[in-house]
Structure formats: C-alpha cells, structure tokens
C-alpha positions as a Markdown table, in Angstrom:
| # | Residue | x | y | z |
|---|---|---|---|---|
| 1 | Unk | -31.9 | -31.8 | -7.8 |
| 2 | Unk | -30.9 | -34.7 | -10.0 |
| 3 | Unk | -30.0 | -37.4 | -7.0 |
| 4 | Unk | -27.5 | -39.3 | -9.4 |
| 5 | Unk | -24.8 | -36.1 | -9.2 |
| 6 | Unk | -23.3 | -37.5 | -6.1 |
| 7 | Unk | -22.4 | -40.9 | -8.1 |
| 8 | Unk | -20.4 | -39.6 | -10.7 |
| 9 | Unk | -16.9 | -40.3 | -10.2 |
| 10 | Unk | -15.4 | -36.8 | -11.8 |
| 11 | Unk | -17.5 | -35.7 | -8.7 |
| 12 | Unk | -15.9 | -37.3 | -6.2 |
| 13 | Unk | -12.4 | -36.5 | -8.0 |
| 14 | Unk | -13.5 | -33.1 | -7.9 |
| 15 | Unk | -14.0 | -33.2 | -4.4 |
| 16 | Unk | -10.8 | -34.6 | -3.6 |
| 17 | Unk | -8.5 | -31.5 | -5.1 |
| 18 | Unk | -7.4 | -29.8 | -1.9 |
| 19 | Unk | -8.2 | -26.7 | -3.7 |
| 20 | Unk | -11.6 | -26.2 | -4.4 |
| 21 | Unk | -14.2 | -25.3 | -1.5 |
| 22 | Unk | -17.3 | -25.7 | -3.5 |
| 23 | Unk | -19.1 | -27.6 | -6.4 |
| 24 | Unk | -22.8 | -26.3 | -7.2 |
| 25 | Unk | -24.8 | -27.5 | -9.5 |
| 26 | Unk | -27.1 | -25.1 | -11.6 |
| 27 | Unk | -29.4 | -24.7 | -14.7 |
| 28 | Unk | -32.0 | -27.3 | -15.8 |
| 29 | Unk | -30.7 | -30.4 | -13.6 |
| 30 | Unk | -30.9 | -27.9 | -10.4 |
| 31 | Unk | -34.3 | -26.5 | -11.3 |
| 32 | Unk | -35.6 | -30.0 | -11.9 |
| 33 | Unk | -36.9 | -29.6 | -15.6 |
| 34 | Unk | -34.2 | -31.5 | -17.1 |
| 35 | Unk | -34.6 | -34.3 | -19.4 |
| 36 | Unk | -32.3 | -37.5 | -19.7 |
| 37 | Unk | -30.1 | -35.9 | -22.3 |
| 38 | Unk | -29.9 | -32.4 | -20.6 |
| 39 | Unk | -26.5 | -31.1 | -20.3 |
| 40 | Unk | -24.7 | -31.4 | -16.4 |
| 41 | Unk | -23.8 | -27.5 | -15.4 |
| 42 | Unk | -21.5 | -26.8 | -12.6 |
| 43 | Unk | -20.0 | -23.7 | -11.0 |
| 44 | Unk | -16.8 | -24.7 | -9.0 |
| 45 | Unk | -15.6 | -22.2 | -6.0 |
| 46 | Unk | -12.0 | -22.3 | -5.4 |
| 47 | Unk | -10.6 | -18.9 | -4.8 |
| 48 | Unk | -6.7 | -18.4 | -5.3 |
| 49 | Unk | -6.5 | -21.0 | -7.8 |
| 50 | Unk | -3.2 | -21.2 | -10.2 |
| 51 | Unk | -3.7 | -21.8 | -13.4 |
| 52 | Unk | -2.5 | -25.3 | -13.7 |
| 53 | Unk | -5.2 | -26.5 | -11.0 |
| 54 | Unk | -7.6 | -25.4 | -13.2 |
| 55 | Unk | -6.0 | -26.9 | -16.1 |
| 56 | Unk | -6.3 | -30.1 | -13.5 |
| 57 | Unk | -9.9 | -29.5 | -13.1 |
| 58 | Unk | -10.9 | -29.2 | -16.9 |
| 59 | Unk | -8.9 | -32.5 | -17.2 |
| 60 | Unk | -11.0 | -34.3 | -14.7 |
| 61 | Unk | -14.1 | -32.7 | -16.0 |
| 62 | Unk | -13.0 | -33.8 | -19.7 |
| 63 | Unk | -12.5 | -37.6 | -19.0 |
| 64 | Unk | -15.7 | -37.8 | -17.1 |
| 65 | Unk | -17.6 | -40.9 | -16.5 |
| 66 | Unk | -20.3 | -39.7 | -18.6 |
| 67 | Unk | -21.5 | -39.0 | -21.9 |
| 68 | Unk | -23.5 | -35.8 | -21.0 |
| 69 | Unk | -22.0 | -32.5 | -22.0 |
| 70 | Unk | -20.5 | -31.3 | -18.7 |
| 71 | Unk | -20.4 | -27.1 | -18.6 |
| 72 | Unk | -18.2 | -26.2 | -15.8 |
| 73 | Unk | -17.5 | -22.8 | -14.8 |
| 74 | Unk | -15.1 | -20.8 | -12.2 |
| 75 | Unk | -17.4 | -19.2 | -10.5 |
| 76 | Unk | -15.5 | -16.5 | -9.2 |
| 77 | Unk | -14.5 | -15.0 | -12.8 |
| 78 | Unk | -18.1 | -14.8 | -13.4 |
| 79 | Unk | -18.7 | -11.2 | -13.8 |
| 80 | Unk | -21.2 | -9.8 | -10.8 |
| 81 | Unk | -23.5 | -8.0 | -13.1 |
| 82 | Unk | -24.4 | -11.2 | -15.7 |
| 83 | Unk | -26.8 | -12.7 | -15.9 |
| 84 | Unk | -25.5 | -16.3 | -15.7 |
| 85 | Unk | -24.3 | -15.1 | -12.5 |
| 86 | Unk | -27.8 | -13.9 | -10.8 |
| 87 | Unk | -29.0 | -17.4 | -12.8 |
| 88 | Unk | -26.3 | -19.4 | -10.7 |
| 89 | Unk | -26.9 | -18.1 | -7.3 |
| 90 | Unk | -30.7 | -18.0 | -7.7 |
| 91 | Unk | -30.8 | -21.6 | -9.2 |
| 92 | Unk | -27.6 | -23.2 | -7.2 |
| 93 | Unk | -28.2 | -26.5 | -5.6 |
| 94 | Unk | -25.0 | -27.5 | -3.0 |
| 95 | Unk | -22.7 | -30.5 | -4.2 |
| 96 | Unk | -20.6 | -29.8 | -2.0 |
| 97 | Unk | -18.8 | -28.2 | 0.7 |
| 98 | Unk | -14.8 | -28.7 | 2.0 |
| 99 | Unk | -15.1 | -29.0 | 5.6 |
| 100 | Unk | -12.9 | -26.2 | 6.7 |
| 101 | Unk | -10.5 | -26.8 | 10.0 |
C-alpha cells in the first residue's frame, strides 16, 4: 500500500465526518504497481448517507491536497455483480475504520 495515504489531509477530513465507517483504498496504489502519477482510488463505506453528506464528501475530495486524480466511489451503490466490485474487495487495502461505541 502506498504509505503516504495516511498524510493527505482530505484523508484525515474524511475521517472526521461522523458519517462514514470506512475509507479503503483500491486499484494500482493498493496492489502496489503504481507509478508516481497513478491516479488515488478510494471506496468510502458509509451506509444511510443523505445526499448532501455526500455532496460534503465530493467537496472534500475535490479541494484535495493533491494534484493526483482522486476516483472515489460509494461503495455501497456498487452493484454486487460488477466487476469493479469483486476488483474492490479482492484488492482493498483498510484506510480506515470508525471505532464504533
């Protein structure tokens, strides 16, 4: 996994919202055959979410501290039969996880 994740501050914003549970990083970065330039992909697991968080979410990923392309899905409207969704939970490597009370 690409160690500098954790140092991005859209991360840590991220992380913050009360309403997401889960940010997993997939696809070249998470495999380990990225290069510099590779694109950042992230799947974001926050069930029950309104519209306007995730309007709140794109914003943050949008003005992120970094010039890569960011591609950040909702992981739960990924359709169970695609194949970016077998790709995501084969390749998935754990951002992070809301402690839960």
């Amino acid at each position: 996994m690409d160690k500098d994740i954790q140092s991005y501050i859209f991360i840590n914003k991220l992380k913050s919202l009360p309403f997401v549970n889960e940010i997993w990083l997939f696809g070249s970065r998470a495999r380990g055959d990225n290069d510099e330039r590779s694109d950042i992909d992230i799947a974001i697991i926050c069930p029950n979410i309104t519209d306007q968080e995730w309007l709140e979410v794109m914003s943050i990923i949008e003005n992120a501290d970094t010039l890569l392309k960011i591609d950040c899905i909702r992981f739960e409207s990924t359709k169970i039969s695609s194949e970016l969704y077998k790709n995501i939970l084969k390749e998935k490597k754990i951002i992070y996880v809301k402690n839960k009370p």
